[in-house]
N, C-alpha and C positions, 0 to 999 in steps of 0.2 A: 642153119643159124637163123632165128628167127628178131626182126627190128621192128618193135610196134611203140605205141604211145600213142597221145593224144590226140585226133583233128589238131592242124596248124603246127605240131610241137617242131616238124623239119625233119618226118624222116624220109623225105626222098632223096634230099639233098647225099646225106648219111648212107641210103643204103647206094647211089651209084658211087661214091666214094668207096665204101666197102666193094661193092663188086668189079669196081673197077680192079681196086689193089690184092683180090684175089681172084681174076679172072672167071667170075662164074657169073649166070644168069640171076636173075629175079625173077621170083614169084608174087607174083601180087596177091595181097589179102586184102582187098577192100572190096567189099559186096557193090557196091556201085558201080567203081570204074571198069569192072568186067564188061560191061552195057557200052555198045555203040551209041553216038548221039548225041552223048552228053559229059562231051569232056570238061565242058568251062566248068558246069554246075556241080561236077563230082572231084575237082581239081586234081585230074588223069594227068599221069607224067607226059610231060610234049613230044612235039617228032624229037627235038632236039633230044632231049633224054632218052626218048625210046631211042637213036640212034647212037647213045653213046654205051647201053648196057641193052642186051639181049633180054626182053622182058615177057613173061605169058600170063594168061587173063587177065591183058589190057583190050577193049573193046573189042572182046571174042565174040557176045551176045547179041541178037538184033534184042532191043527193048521188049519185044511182046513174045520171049522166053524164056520158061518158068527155070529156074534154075534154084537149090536148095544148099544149105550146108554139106546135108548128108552127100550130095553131088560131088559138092566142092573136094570133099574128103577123097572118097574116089578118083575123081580125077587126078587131082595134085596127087595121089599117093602112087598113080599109076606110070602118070612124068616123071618122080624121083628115081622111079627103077630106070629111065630109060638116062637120064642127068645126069646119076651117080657113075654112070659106067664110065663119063668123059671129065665130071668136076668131084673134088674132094670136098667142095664146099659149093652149097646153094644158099640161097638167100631168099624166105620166105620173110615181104615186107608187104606191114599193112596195119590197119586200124578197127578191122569188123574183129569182133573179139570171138564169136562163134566158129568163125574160118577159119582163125589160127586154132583154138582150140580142137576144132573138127582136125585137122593134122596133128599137133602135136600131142594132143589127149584122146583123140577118138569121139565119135556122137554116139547116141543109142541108134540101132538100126529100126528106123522108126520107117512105114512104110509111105511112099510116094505117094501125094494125095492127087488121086485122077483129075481129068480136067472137069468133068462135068459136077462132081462134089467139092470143089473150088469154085467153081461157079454158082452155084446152089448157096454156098453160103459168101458168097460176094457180093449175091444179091439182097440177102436176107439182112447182112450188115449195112447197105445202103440205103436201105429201105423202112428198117425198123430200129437201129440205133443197135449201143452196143448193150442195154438195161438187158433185152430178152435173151441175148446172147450168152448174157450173162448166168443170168437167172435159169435156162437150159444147161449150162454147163455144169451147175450147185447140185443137179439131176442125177446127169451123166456121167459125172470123174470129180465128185465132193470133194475128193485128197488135191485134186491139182485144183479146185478155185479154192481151197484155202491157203495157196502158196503164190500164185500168178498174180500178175501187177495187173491187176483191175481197170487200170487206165489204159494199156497196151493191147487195143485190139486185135494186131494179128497176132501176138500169141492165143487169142479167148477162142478166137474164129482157127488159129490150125489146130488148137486142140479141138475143138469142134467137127472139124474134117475129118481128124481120126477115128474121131468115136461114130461119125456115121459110115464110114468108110468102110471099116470095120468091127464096127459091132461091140469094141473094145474101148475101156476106157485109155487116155494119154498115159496116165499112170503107170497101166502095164505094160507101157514100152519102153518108160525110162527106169535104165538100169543105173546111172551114172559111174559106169567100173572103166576104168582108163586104159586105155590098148597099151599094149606094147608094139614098140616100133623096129626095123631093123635097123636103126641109125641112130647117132647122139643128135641129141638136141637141144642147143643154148640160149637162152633168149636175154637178149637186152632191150632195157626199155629207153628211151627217150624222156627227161620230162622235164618242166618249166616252172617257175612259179607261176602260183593262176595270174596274177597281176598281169605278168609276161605273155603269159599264153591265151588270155583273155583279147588283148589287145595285136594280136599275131590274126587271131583269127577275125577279130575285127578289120583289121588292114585289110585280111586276103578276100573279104565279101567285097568288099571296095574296091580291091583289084577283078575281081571276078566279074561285078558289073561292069566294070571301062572294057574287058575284053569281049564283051558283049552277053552278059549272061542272059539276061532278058530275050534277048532275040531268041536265045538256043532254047529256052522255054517255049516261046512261040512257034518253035516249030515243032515239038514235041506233046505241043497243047492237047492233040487230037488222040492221042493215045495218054492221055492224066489217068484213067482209070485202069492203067496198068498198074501192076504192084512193084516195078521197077521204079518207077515216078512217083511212088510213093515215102516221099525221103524228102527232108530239109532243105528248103531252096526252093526247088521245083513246087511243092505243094505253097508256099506262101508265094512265089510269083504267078502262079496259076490262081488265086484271088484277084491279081491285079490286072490278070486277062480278062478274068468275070465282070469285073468293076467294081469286085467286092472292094479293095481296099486300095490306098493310092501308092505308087510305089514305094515312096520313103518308110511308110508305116512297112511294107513289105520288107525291104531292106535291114531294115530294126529288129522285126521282128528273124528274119534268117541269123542274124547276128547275135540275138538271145537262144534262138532253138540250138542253133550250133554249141555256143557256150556251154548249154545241159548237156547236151550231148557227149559233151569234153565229160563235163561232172560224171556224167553214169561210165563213158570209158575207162576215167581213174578208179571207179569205186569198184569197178570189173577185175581193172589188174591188180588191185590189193591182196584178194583173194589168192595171187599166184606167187608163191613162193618162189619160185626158180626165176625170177627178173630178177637179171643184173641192172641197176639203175643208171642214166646216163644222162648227171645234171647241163642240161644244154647250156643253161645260162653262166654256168662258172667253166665251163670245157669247150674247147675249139674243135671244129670240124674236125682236124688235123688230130688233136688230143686223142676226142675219142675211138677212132679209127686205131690211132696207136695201141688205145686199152684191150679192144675190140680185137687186134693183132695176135697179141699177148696171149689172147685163148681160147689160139686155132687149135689148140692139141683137144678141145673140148665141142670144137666146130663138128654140123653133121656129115662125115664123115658114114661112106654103108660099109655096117661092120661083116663084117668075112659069115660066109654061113658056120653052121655048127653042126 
């Protein structure tokens, strides 16, 4: 059973509800909070919550390692063989939209880019902007820069990685064909008016800094040039350590980037036809859990071999 939606929309709340009332663990799908160190800034479920539902990849990672979807897929797919033996239902809850779909739909088997060809163009991106990066890749894989978001440098830069990597352009490694899994899988989504959900995540920046967000920055300062740190929050209060910018302007601006954020998530799960919808703002914790009840016969359940 898969519970995703927006930044802010409330599904943590929801999914230890759920897992409480069918006895099974959580899997986290959020590319962040797998990362030790930075719970405030990734809004990781608490000890309290980690103590009321049995939860994995929450803060498995030290920050300075690499860890990938295509990982992610693996791994998770290797723990459900071992989950399904004892629960008829798991609970994969999260917001990275790659992670769930890396489970649910499968990645290309795209290959693992070494560290020192990561590095190589880590540098080359810090150093020369993303224009050449750009302009080298129009060379290398013409089909994939006439499709990739031109503003999104780590995608320009790990297409990059592959093609030197291996000799090959990105292109030829994405197949887009969707695995088949040995278990059903039902997703519901979470969602808000933006008005509502706008101001949700406004609130929890606000909350985030009284719990000390700033500080947990500050101690994470020295490793910014990690790629785990490289995520909303973190990179604008890491200005305000530089002196580039004063914190309120910081503050502001975390609460607009997140907002996008929110936007490019909705505009992700449109695409996905199998969300069941679940308007938060007209339905109760309680409600939806109810709904949610109703269709355990279509819950991931591992189906019998063949």
């Amino acid at each position: 059973m898969v519970l995703l939606g927006p930044t802010g929309v409330g599904k943590t709340e929801l999914s230890l509800l759920v897992a409480e009332h069918f006895g099974c663990p959580i899997i986290n799908a959020d590319s962040r909070q797998i990362y030790k160190d930075i719970s405030i800034g990734t809004a990781a479920p608490t000890a309290e919550e980690l103590a009321r539902v049995k939860h994995y990849f929450v803060h498995s990672l030290a920050l300075d390692e690499y860890y990938s979807a295509a990982e992610y897929e693996k791994d998770v797919l290797s723990l459900l063989d071992d989950l399904f033996k004892q629960h008829d239902t798991v609970i994969l809850s999260g917001g990275s939209m790659m992670y769930i779909d890396a489970v649910t739909k499968g990645i290309d088997d795209i290959p693992t880019v070494d560290e020192e060809t990561r590095e190589i163009l880590r540098h080359r991106y810090e150093t020369e902007g993303l224009a050449p990066l750009l302009a080298e890749l129009k060379l290398l894989d013409p089909e994939y820069y006439d499709i990739v978001d031109k503003k999104n440098h780590k995608r320009v830069v790990h297409a990059l990685e592959i093609c030197y990597m291996t000799g090959r352009s990105f292109t030829s490694f994405r197949t887009n064909t969707k695995k088949q899994r040995p278990f059903n899988i039902i997703k519901f989504g979470l969602s808000r008016n933006r008005e509502t959900l706008f101001s949700r995540i406004n609130q929890r920046v606000d909350q985030m800094m009284s719990l000390g967000f700033l500080q947990e920055a500050q101690k994470v300062y020295p490793l910014k040039h990690l790629n785990s740190l490289n995520t909303v929050g973190y990179k604008e209060l890491f200005k305000v350590i530089d002196g580039e910018w004063e914190l309120h302007m910081a503050v502001e601006r975390i609460k607009k980037n997140t907002r996008v954020y929110a936007k490019k998530q909705m505009t992700w799960y449109k695409n996905d036809t199998d969300i069941q919808w679940l308007g938060a703002d007209n339905m109760s914790a309680y409600d939806m859990l109810q709904f949610i009840a109703a269709s355990k016969s279509a819950t991931t359940k591992l189906l019998p071999p063949t």
